[in-house]
C-alpha positions as CSV (number, residue, x, y, z in Angstrom):
1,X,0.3,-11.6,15.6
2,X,2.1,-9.8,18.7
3,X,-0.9,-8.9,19.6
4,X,-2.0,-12.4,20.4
5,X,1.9,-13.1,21.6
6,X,0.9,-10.1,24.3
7,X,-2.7,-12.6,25.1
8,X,-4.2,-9.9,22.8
9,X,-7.4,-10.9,21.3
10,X,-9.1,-8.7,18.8
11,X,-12.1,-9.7,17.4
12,X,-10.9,-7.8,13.8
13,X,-8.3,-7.4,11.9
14,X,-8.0,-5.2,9.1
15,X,-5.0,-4.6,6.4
16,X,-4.9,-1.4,4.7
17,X,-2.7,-1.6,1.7
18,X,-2.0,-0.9,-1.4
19,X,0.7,2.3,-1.6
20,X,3.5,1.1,-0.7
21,X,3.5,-2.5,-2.7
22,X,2.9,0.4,-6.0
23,X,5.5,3.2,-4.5
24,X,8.2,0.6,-3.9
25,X,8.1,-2.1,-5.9
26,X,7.5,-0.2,-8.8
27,X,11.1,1.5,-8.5
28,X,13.4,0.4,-11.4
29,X,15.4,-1.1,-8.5
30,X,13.0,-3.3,-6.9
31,X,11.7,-6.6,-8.1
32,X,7.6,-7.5,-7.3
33,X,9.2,-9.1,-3.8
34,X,10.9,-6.4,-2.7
35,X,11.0,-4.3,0.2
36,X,11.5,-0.5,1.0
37,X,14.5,-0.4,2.3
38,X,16.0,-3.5,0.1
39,X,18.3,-1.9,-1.5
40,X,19.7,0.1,1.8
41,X,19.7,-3.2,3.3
42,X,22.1,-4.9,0.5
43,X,23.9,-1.9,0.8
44,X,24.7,-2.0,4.4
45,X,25.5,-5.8,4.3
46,X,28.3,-5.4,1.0
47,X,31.9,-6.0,1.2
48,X,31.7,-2.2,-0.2
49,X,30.2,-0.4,2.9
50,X,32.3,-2.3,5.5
51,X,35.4,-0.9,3.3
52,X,34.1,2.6,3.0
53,X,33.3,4.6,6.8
54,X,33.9,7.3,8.3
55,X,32.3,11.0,7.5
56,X,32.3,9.9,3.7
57,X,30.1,7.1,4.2
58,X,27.6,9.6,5.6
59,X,27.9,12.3,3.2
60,X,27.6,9.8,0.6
61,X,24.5,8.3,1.5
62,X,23.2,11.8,2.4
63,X,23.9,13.2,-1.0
64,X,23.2,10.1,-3.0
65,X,20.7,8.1,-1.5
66,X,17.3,9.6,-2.7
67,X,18.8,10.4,-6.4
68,X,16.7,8.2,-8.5
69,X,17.9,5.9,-11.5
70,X,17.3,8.1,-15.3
71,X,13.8,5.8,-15.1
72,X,12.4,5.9,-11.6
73,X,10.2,3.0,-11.8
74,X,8.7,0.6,-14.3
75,X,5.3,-0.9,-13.7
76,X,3.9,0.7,-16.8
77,X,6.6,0.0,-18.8
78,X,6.5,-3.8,-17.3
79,X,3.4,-5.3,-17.8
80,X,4.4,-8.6,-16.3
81,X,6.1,-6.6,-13.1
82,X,2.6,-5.1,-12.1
83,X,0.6,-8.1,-12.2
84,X,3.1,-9.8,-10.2
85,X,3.0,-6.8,-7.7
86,X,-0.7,-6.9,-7.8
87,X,-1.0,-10.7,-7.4
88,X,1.6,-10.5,-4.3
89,X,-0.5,-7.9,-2.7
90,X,-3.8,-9.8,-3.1
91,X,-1.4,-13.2,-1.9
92,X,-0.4,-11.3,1.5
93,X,-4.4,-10.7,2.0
94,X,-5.7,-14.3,1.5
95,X,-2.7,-14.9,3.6
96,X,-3.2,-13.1,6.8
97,X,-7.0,-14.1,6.2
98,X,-6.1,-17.7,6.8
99,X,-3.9,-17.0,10.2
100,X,-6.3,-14.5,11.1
101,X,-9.2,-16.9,10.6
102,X,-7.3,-20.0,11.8
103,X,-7.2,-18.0,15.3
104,X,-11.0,-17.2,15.1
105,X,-11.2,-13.2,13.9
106,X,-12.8,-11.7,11.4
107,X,-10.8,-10.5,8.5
108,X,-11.1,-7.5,6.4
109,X,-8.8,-5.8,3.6
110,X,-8.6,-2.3,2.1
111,X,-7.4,-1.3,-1.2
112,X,-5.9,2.0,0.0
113,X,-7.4,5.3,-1.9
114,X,-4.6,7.3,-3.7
115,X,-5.0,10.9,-5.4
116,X,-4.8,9.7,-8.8
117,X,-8.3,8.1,-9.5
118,X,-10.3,10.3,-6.9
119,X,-12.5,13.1,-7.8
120,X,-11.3,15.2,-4.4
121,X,-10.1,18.5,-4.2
122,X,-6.3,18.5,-5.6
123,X,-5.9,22.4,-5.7
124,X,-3.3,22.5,-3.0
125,X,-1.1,19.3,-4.5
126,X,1.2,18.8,-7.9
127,X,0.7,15.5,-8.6
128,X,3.9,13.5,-10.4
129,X,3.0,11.9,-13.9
130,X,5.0,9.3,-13.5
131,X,3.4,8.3,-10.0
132,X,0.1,8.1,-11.7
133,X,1.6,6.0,-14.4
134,X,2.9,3.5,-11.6
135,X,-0.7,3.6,-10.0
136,X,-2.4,3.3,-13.1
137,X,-0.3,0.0,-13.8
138,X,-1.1,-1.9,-10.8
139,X,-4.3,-0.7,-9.1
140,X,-6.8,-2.1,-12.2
141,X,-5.1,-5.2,-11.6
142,X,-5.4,-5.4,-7.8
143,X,-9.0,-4.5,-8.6
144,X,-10.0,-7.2,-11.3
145,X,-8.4,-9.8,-8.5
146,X,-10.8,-9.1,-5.6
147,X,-13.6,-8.7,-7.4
148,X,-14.5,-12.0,-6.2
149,X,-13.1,-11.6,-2.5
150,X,-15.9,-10.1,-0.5
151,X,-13.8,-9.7,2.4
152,X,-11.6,-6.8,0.6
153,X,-12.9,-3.4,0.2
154,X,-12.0,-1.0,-2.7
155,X,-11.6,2.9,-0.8
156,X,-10.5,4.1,-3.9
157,X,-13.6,6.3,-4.6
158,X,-14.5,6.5,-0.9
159,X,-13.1,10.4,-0.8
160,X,-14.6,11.3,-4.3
161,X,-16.1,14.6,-4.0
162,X,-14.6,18.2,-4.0
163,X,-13.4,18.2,-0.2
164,X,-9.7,18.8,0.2
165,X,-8.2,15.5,2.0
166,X,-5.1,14.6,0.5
167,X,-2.0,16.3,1.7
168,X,-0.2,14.1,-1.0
169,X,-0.6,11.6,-3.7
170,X,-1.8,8.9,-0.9
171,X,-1.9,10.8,3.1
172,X,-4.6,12.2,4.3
173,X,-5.8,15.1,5.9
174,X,-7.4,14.8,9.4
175,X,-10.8,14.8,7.8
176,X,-9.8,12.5,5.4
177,X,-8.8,9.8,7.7
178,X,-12.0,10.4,9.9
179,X,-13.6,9.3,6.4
180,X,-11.5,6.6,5.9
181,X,-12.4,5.6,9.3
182,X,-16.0,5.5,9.3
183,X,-16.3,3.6,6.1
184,X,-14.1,1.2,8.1
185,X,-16.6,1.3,10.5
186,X,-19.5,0.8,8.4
187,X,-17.5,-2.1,6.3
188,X,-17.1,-4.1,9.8
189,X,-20.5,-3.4,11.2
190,X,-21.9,-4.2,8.1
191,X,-20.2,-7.8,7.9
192,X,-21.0,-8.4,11.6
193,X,-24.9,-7.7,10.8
194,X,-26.9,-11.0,10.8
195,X,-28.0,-11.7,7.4
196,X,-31.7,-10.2,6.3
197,X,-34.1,-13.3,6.2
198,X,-35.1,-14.2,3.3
C-alpha cells in the first residue's frame, strides 16, 4: 500500500510466504498471531528492562537471546496451533487480495518452497529434524486450504531436481531465485493470457 501512498500503481501484486508464519510461529514461545520479534518487543516494553541497563542489559541479551526453550517449537506436537498458523496465513492472502482487488490489481500468492519436501541437491546443507517436523505440521495444511484458491501458487516442487539452490532450509542460491522468478513470470503471464475459446 505505500506504493500507491507514493501515486505508485502496479498492475500486480504478489505475496510470497510461507517461512516465516512456520519458523516463527511455530516457536514454543509464539502463539498462531505472533510476530518475529514479539517476544523482544514485550521484552523491551517490561517494567524489567527499564530496571535493568547499562553493559549488563547488553551482554544479557547477547548471551541469552538466541538460547532456545528445552522444546524449540511445537506445531507438530500442537495439532490445533498449525492449523491456526495455516488458516492465518491463507486469511492474510484473501486479505491483501480484497485491498489489492478493491484498488484494481491483479493478485497472486506463493506458497514459498522450503528444503524439506524438495527433491534438490542438499549435499552442501544439514538439515535440522525438528525444522522439518515444524514444516511438515503446517505446509499440508496451507496446501489442503488453497486447493480451491486459483489465485495462490504452490512453489514447493518448483526446484525439484538434483541442482544445488538452497543455501539453507528456505534461501536460495542465485540460480534458485532466477527459478523462482521465472515461474513467477510464467504464473502472471499465464493469468494475464485471454482465455482459449471454447
Amino acid at each position: 500500500m505505500w506504493l500507491l501512498q507514493d501515486g505508485e500503481r502496479p498492475d500486480v501484486v504478489v505475496f510470497y510466504d510461507g517461512v516465516n508464519d512456520v519458523a516463527h510461529k511455530c516457536r514454543t514461545i509464539n502463539g498462531s498471531f505472533s510476530a518475529a520479534q514479539e517476544q523482544k518487543i514485550r521484552w523491551r516494553l517490561s517494567p524489567w528492562h527499564r530496571k535493568i541497563s547499562g553493559p549488563f542489559l547488553e551482554w544479557f541479551n547477547e548471551t541469552f537471546r538466541g538460547i532456545p526453550a528445552p522444546r524449540g517449537s511445537d506445531c507438530d506436537t500442537d495439532p490445533a496451533k498449525a492449523a491456526a498458523i495455516a488458516k492465518g496465513l491463507v486469511r492474510d492472502w484473501d486479505t491483501a487480495k480484497t485491498i489489492a482487488e478493491a484498488e484494481g490489481l491483479t493478485f497472486h500468492a506463493v506458497l514459498q518452497p522450503v528444503a524439506f519436501f524438495s527433491k534438490a541437491n542438499f549435499d552442501n546443507l544439514d538439515l535440522r529434524e525438528d525444522r522439518r517436523r515444524q514444516f511438515a505440521a503446517v505446509y499440508p495444511i496451507v496446501k489442503e486450504l488453497i486447493a480451491d484458491r486459483p489465485y495462490i501458487s504452490d512453489f514447493t516442487e518448483v526446484l525439484d531436481d538434483n541442482e544445488i539452490v538452497y543455501i539453507d532450509f528456505c534461501h536460495l542460491s542465485p540460480n534458485g531465485n532466477e527459478r523462482i522468478a521465472a515461474a513467477m513470470d510464467a504464473m502472471i503471464n499465464s493469468s494475464s493470457a485471454p482465455a482459449p475459446p471454447t
